[in-house]
Structure formats: structure tokens, C-alpha cells
MARVEX-598481 format. One line per 4 residues: number of its first residue (from 0); for each residue z negated, x negated, y negated of N, C-alpha, C. Coordinates in steps of 0.2 Angstrom, whole numbers, plus 2048, in hexadecimal, padded with zeros to 3 digits. Each point is the difference from the previous one (the first is absolute). Layout:
N
NUM) Z X Y Z X Y Z X Y ~ ...
//
This chain:
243
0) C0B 5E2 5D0 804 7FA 7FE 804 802 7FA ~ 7FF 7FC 7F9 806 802 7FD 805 7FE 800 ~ 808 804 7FC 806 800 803 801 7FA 7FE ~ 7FD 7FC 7FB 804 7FA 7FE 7FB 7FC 806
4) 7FC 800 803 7FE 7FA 805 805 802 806 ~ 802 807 803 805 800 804 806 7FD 7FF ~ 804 7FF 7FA 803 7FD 7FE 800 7FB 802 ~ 7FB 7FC 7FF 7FD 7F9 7FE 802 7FD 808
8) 7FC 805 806 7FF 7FE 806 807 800 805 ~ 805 806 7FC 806 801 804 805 7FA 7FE ~ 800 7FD 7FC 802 7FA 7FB 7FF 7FB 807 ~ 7F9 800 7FE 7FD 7F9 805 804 7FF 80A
12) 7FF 807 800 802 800 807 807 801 802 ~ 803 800 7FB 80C 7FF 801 7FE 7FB 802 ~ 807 802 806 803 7F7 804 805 7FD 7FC ~ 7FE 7FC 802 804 7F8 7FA 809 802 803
16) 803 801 7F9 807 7FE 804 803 7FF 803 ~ 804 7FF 805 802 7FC 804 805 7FB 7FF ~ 800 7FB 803 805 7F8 7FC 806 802 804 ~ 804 800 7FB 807 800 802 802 7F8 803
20) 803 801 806 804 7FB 803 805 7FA 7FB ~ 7FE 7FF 800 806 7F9 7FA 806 7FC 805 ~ 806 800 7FE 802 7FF 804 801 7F7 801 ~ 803 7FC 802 7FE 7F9 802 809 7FE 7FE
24) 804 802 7FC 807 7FC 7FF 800 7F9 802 ~ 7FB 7FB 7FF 800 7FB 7FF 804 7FD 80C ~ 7FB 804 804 800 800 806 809 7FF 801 ~ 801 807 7FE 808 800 803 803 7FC 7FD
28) 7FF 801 7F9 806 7F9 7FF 7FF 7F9 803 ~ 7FA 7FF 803 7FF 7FB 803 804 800 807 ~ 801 806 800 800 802 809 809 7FD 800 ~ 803 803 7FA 808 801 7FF 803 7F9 7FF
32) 7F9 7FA 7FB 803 7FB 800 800 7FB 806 ~ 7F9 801 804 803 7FE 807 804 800 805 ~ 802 807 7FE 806 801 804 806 7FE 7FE ~ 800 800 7F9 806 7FC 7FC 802 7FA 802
36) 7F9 7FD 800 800 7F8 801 802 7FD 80B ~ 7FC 805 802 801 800 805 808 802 804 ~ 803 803 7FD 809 801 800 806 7FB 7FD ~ 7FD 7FD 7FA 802 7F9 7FC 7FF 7F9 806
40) 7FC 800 803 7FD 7FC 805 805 7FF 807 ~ 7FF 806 800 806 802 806 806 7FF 801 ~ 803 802 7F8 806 7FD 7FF 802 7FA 7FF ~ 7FC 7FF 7FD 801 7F6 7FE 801 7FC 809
44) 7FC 803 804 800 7FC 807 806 803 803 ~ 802 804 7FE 807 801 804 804 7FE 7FC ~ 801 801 7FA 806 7FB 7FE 800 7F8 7FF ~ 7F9 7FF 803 7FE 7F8 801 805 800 807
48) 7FD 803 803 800 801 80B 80A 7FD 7FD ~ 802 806 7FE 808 7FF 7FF 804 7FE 7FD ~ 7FD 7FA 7FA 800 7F8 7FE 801 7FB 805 ~ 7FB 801 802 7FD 7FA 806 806 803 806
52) 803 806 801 802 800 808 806 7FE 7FC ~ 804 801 7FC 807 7FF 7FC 800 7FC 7FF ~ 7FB 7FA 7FE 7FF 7F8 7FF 802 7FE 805 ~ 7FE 802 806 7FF 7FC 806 806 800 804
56) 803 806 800 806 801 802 807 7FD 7FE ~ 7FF 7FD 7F8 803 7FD 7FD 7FF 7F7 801 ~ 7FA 801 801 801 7F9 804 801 7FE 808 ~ 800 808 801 803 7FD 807 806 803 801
60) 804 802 7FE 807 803 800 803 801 806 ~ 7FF 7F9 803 805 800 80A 7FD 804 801 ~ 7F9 803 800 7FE 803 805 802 80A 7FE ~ 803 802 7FA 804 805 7FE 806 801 804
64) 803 7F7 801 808 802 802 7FD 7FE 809 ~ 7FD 800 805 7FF 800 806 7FD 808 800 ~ 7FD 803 7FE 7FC 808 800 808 803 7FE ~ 805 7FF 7F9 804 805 802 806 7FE 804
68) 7FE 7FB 804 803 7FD 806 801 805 806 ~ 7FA 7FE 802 7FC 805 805 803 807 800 ~ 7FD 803 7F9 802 808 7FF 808 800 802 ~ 804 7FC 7FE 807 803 800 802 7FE 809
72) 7FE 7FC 803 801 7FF 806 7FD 805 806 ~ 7F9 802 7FD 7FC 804 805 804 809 7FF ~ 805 801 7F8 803 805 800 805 800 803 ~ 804 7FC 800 807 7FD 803 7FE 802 807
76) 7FC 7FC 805 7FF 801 805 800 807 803 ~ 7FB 802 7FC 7FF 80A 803 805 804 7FE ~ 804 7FE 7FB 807 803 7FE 806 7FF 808 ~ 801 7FA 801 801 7FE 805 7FF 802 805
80) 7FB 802 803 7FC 803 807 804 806 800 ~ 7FD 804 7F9 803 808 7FE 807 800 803 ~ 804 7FB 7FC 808 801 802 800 800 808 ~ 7FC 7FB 804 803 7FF 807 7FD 805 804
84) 7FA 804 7FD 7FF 805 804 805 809 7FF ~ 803 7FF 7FA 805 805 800 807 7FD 802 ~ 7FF 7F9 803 807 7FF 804 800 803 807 ~ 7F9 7FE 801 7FF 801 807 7FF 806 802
88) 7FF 804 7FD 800 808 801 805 802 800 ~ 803 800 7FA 809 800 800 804 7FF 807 ~ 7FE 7FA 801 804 7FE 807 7FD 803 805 ~ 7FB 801 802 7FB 804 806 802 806 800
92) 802 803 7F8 802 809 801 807 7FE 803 ~ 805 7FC 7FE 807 800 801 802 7FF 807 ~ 7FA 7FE 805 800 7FE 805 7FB 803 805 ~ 7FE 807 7FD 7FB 802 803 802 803 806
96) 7FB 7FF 808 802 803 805 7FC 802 805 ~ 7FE 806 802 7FC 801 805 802 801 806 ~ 800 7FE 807 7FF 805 806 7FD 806 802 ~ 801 806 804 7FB 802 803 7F9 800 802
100) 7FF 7F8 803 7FA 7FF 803 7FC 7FA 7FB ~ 804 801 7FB 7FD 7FE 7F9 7FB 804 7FD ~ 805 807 7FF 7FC 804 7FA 7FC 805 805 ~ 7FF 800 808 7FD 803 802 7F8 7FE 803
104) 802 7F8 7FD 7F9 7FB 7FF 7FD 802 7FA ~ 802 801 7FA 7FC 801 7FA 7FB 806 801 ~ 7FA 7FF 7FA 7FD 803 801 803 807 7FB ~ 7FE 806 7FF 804 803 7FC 7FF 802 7FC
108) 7FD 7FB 7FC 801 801 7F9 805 7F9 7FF ~ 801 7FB 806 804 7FB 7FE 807 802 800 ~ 802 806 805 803 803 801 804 802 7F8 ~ 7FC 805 7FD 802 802 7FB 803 7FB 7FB
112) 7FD 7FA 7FE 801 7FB 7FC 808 7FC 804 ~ 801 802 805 807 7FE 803 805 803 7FE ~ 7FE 809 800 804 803 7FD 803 800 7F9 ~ 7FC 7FE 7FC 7FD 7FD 7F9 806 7FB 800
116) 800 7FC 803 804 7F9 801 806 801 800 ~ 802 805 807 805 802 801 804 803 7FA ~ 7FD 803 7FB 804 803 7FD 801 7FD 7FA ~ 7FD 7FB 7FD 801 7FA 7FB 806 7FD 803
120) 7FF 7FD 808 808 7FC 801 804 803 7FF ~ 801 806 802 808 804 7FE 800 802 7F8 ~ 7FC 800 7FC 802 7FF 7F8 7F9 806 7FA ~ 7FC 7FE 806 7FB 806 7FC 7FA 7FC 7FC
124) 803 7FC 7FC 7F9 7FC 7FF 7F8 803 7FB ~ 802 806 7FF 7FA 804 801 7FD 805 804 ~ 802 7FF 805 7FB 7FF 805 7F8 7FE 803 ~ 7FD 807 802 7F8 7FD 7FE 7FE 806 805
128) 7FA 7FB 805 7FB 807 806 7FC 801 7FB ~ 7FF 806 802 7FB 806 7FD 7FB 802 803 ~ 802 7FE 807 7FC 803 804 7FB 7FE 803 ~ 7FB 806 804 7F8 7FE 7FF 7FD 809 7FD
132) 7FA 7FF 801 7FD 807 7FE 800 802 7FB ~ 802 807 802 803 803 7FB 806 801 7FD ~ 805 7FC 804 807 7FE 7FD 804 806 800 ~ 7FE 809 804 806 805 7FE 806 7FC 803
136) 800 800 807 804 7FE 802 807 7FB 7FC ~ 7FD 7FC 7FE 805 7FE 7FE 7FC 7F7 803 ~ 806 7FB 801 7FC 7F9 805 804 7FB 7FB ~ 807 802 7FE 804 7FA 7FA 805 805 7FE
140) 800 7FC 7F9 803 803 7FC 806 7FD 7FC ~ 806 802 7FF 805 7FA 7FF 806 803 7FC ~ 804 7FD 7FB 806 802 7FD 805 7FC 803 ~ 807 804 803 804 7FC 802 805 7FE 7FA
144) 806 7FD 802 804 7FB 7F9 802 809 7FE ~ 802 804 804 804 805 7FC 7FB 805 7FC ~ 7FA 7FE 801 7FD 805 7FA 7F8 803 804 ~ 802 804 806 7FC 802 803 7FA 7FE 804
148) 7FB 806 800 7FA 800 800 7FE 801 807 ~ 7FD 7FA 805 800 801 805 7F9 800 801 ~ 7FC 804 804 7F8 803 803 801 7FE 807 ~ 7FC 7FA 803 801 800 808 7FA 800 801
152) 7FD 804 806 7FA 800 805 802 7FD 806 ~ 7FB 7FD 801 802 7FA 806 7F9 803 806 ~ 804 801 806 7FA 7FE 807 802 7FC 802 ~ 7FB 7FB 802 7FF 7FB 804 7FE 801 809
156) 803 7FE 802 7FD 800 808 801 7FB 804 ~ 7F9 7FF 800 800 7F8 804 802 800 807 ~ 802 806 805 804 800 806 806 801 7FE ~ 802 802 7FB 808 800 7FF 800 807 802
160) 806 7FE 805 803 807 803 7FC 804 805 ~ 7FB 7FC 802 7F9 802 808 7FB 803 7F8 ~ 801 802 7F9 7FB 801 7FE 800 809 7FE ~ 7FD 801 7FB 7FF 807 800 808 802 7FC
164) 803 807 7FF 805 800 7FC 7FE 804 7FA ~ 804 7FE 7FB 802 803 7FA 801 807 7FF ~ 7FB 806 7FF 802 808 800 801 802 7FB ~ 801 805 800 803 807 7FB 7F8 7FD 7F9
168) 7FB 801 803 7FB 7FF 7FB 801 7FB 7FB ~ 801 7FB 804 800 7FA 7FB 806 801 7FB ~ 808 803 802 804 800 7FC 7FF 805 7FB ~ 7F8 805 801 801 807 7FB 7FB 7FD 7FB
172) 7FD 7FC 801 7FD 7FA 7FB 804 7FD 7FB ~ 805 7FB 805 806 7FC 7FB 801 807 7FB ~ 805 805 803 801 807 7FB 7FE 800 7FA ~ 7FA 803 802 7FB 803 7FC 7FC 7FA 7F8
176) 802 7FB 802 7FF 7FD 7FB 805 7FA 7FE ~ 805 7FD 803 806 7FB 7FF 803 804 7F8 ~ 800 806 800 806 801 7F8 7FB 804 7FE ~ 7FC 805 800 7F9 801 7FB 7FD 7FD 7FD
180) 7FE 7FA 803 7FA 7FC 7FD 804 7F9 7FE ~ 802 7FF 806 804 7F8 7FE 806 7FF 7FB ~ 804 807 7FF 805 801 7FD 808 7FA 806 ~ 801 802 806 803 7FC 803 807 803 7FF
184) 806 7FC 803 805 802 7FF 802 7FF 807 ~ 7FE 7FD 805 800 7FD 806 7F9 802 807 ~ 7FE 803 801 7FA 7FE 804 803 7FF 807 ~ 7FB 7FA 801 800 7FF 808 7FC 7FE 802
188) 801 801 807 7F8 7FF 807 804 7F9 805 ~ 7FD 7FB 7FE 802 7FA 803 7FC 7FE 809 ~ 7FE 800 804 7FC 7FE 805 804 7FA 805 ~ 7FA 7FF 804 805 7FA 807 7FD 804 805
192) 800 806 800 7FE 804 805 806 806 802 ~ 7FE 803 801 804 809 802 7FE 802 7FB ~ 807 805 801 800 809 7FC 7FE 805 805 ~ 7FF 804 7FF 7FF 806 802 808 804 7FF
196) 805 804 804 803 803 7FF 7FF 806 7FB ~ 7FB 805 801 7FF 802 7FB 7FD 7FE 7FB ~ 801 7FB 7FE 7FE 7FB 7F8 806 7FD 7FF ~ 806 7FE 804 805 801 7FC 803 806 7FB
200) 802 805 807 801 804 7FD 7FD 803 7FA ~ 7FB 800 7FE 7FD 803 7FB 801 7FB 7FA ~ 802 7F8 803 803 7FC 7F8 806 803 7FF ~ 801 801 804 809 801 7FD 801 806 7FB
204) 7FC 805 804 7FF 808 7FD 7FE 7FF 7F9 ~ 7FB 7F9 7FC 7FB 7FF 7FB 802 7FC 7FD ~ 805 7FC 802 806 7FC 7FC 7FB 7F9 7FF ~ 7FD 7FE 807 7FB 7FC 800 804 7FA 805
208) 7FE 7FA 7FE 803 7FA 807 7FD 7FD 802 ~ 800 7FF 808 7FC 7FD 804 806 7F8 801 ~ 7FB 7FB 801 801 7FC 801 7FB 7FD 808 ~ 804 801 808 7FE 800 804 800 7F7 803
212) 7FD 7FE 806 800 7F9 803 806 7FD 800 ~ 805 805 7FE 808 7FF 803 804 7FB 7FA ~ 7FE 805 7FA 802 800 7FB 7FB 7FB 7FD ~ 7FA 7FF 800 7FD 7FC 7FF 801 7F8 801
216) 802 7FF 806 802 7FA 801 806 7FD 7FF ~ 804 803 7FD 806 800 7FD 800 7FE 7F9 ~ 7FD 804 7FD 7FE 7FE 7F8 7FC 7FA 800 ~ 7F8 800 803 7FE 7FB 801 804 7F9 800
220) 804 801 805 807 7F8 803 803 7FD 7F9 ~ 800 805 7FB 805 7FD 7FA 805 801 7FE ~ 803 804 806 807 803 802 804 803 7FA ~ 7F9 805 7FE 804 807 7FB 7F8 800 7FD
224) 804 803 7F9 7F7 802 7FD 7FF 808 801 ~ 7FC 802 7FE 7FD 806 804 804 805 7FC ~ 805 801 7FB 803 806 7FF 806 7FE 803 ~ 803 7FC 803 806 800 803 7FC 802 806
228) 7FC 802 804 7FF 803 807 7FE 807 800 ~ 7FF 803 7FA 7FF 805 800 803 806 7FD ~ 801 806 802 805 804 7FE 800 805 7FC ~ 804 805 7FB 7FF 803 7FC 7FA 7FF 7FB
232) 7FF 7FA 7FC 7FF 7FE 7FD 800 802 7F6 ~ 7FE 803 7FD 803 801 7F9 802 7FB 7FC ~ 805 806 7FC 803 7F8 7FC 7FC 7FE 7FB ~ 803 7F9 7FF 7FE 7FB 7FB 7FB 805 7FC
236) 7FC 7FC 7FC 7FF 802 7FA 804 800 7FA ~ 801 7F8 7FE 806 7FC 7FD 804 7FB 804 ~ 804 801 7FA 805 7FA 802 7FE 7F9 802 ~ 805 7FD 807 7FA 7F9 7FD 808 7FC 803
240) 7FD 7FA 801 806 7FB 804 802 801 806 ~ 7FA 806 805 802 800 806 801 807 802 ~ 801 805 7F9 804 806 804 807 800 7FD
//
């Protein structure tokens, strides 16, 4: 074969081109103006919708002055509740009192929320139980009017004085954690049960204070708040009206 008919035949047998993709502008703008249109659409009905409700409202006008009627009396009212339930707490702390055979009915977490009470009527109104798992012995926490940082751990005993006593252990808990971790200035062991003599002794030695059934019921009554019954107490932090 000659070289020109090879030529001839390698000619014949190339693949054709390939067509380039064209692109289609015409689509998207299409796509763009009905979205365009479809958004113009939208808003025209909403500020139709808010014509129409501003219309309507203007033709009904009483019924604006009865809604901001309502509002101002439904806030009145819960404003109102609000104040008479800080009276009444007010007066329940000022008046607060338990028995012995009171606090030896609670259960003793209700227990602790008493002590909590307790210490808001003699002037601690940050007072707050902490207690529950994992509390690091600490059960309420409270600042007196003079400054100070008081950490109590409460046991409860539903036989009272017939129940178990208060030991050396429990007191090396308050210890160990009342000015460590709680930063106290104050720790005490509150119960309506028994001490242990040697769990006295060892508050005294750790500059710890028990509050026993005795003194309990005392404080309790209303009589004294709990730093006038208890002794060798630090001083103040600051000055107030009551040192």
C-alpha cells in the first residue's frame, strides 16, 4: 500500500471531535427570576397579612384597650401574690418555732431545711441546705449579721435521745472538711440526739461546736439565736449594728 493511500485511510478512520458541553445561561436565569419572583410574592402577602391585621385593629380599637387591660391586671395580680408571699415568709421566719417532738418527726433532709430556717430567723438570710451526696460534710451553709461563715452538719435521729449517738468520727469529718473546703469560720454538729463524750471532748480540742437535744431546743424555742448559745465564738468579721 502506498504511503499516500495510508494517509488517505488513517485520515478516514480519526474519531470525530468531541462536542463540547454548551452551557444553558438561559435555565438559571430562569431559575433566579423565579426565585426572584417567588420572594416579591411573599413579601407583598405579608405586608398585605399586616395591612389587613393593622386595619382591623384600628377598626376595633376597644378591643387593644381590654388586651392591654387584661395585661396590666394579670401583672398586677402576680406582682401582688409575689409581695404577699415575701410577707408571709417574712412573718413565718420572725415567728419561727419548733418543738422537740417536732423536729424528731422530720424526715432528715426536712430536718436540715429547719436548720436552714433556723438560721435565716436569727438574721442569715443567705442561708441555704447543701446537703445530700456528696456534700463533704457540710448539710447548711450560712453568714451571720457579723460577717461570719458558718458550715453545720446536721444528724437526725428519729428516736431522739433512745437513738444512736453522735462520735468522735462524725466530728473528724465536720474537721476535716468545715475550713478546707467550705472556707468556715464557725463549724458545727447540730443533732436531736446524743453526743458521745468523747466527741465532745475532741470539739473542744478542734475548736469545733456541737449543738446537743439540750441546746437544740432552746435555739429551736426562739429564745436566743444560735451564736448567743454558743461559746468561744470568733470575732466579728466586720462592724455591723450588732457588735
Amino acid at each position: 500500500m502506498s504511503p499516500r493511500a495510508r494517509k488517505g485511510r488513517a485520515a478516514t478512520t480519526r474519531r470525530p471531535p468531541a462536542r463540547r458541553r454548551t452551557r444553558r445561561p438561559r435555565k438559571r436565569r430562569q431559575h433566579a427570576g423565579d426565585r426572584l419572583i417567588g420572594l416579591l410574592v411573599a413579601a407583598a402577602l405579608a405586608v398585605g397579612l399586616v395591612v389587613a391585621v393593622v386595619g382591623w385593629l384600628l377598626a376595633h380599637w376597644w378591643i387593644l384597650i381590654v388586651v392591654g387591660a387584661l395585661a396590666v391586671m394579670t401583672g398586677g395580680g402576680r406582682l401582688y401574690q409575689k409581695q404577699q408571699r415575701a410577707r408571709w415568709e417574712a412573718v413565718r421566719a420572725q415567728g419561727l418555732r419548733y418543738g422537740l417532738p417536732q423536729l424528731d418527726a422530720l424526715h432528715h433532709s426536712r430536718f436540715e431545711d429547719a436548720v436552714r430556717d433556723l438560721m435565716r430567723r436569727d438574721g442569715c438570710p443567705d442561708a441555704v441546705r447543701v446537703g445530700g451526696g456528696g456534700d463533704l460534710g457540710a448539710d447548711v451553709k450560712a453568714t451571720d449579721p457579723y460577717g461570719r461563715r458558718w458550715v453545720i452538719q446536721c444528724k437526725h435521729r428519729r428516736n431522739g435521745l433512745a437513738g444512736s449517738a453522735v462520735g468522735t468520727p462524725d466530728l473528724q469529718v465536720l474537721n476535716g472538711t468545715a475550713r478546707q473546703v467550705h472556707g468556715a469560720d464557725v463549724a458545727v454538729m447540730v443533732t436531736n440526739g446524743r453526743v458521745t463524750a468523747p466527741a465532745v471532748a475532741f470539739a473542744k480540742q478542734q475548736r469545733l461546736h456541737v449543738v446537743d437535744r439540750h441546746t437544740l431546743a432552746v435555739w429551736a424555742s426562739g429564745s436566743h439565736s444560735l451564736w448567743e448559745l454558743l461559746r468561744a465564738l470568733p470575732p466579728p468579721r466586720k462592724p455591723t449594728a450588732l457588735s
